[in-house]
C-alpha positions as CSV (number, residue, x, y, z in Angstrom):
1,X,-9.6,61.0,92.3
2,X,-7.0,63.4,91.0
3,X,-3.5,62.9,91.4
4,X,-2.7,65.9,93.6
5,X,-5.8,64.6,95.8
6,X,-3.9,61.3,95.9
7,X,-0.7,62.3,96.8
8,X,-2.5,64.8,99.3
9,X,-3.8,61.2,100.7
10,X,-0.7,59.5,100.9
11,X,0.8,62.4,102.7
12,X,-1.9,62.2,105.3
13,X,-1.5,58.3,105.6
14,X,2.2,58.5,105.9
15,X,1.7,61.6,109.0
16,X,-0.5,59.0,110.4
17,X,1.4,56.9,110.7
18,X,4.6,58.6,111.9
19,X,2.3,60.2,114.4
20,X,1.4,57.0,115.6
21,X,4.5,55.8,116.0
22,X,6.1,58.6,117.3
23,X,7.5,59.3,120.9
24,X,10.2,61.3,122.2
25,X,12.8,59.7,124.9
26,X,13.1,61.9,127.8
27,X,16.5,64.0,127.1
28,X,18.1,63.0,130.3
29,X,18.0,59.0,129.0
30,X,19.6,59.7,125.6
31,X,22.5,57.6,124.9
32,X,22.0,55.0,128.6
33,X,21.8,52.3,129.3
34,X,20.1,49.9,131.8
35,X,22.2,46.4,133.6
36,X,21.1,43.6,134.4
37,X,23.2,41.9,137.0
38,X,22.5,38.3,138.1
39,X,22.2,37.7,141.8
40,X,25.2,34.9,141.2
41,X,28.7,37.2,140.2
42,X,29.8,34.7,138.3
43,X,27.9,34.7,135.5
44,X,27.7,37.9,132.7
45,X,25.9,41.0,133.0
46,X,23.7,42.5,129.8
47,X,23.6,46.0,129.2
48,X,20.4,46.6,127.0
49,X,20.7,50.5,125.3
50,X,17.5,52.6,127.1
51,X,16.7,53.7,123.4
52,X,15.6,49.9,122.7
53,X,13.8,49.5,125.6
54,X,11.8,52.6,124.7
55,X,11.0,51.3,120.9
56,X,9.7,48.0,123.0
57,X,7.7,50.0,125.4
58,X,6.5,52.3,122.4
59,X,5.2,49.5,119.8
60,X,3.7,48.1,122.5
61,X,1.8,51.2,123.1
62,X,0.9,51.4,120.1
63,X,-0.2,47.5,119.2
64,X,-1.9,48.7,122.6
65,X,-3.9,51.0,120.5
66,X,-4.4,49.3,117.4
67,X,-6.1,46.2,119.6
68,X,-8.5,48.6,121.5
69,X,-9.2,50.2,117.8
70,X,-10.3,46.6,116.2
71,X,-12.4,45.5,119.3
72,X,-14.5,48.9,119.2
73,X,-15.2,48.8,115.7
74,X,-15.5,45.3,115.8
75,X,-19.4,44.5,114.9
76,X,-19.7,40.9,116.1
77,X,-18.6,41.4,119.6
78,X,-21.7,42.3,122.2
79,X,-21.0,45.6,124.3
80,X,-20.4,43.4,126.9
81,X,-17.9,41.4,125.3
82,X,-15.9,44.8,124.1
83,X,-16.3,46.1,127.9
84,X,-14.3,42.7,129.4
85,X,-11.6,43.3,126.3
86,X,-11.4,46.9,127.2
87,X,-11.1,46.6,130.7
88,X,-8.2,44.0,130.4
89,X,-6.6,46.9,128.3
90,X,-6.9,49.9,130.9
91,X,-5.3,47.3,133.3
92,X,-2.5,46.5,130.7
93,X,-2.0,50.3,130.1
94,X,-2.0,50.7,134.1
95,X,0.8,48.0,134.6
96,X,2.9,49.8,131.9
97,X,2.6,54.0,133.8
98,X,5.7,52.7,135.2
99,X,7.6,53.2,132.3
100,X,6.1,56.7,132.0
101,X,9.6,57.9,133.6
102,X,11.2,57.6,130.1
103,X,8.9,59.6,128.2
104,X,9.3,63.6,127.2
105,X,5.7,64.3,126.2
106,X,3.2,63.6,128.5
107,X,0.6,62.8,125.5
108,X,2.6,59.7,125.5
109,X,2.9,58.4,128.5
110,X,0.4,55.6,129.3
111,X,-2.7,56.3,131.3
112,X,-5.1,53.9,132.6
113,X,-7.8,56.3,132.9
114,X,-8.4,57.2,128.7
């Protein structure tokens, strides 16, 4: 390879990548938070920013992603084996639409149905 054709690669890799990782929170959350209040007053409240809560729910998405990737290409699982896997997925991804609420795009919102 040339070096212009490998920088041209690494370009790609790194778009990939950013791509991947890559979701915009809903403008209206920006700068929230959410509490948690414990049924008993007497003991402390946590306030966890809505912006980590959305880089949780987002790498999961994505680790999401990267496991349905390695069990389809995966060569000594049966079909059968990658259809249980799968499904157990599409249920994960269905359990997590409720977070949809905090996403901008909705190419990033999770979708049991893909």
């Amino acid at each position: 390879m040339e070096k212009y054709e490998i920088r041209e690669l690494a370009r790609a890799i790194v778009e990939e990548m950013d791509d991947m990782h890559s979701a915009e929170l809903a403008p209206k959350w920006e700068g929230s938070s959410i509490f948690f209040m414990p049924k008993n007053s007497e003991l402390k409240e946590h306030e966890l920013p809505i912006d980590k809560l959305f880089h949780k729910i987002v790498m999961l998405r994505d680790n999401l992603r990267v496991l349905e990737q390695q069990i389809n290409s995966n060569d000594s699982l049966s079909e059968g084996e990658k259809l249980k896997f799968q499904g157990y997925i599409t249920k994960c991804y269905g359990s997590l639409t409720s977070f949809n609420f905090l996403f901008y795009h909705e190419d990033d919102k999770f979708s049991s149905k893909k």
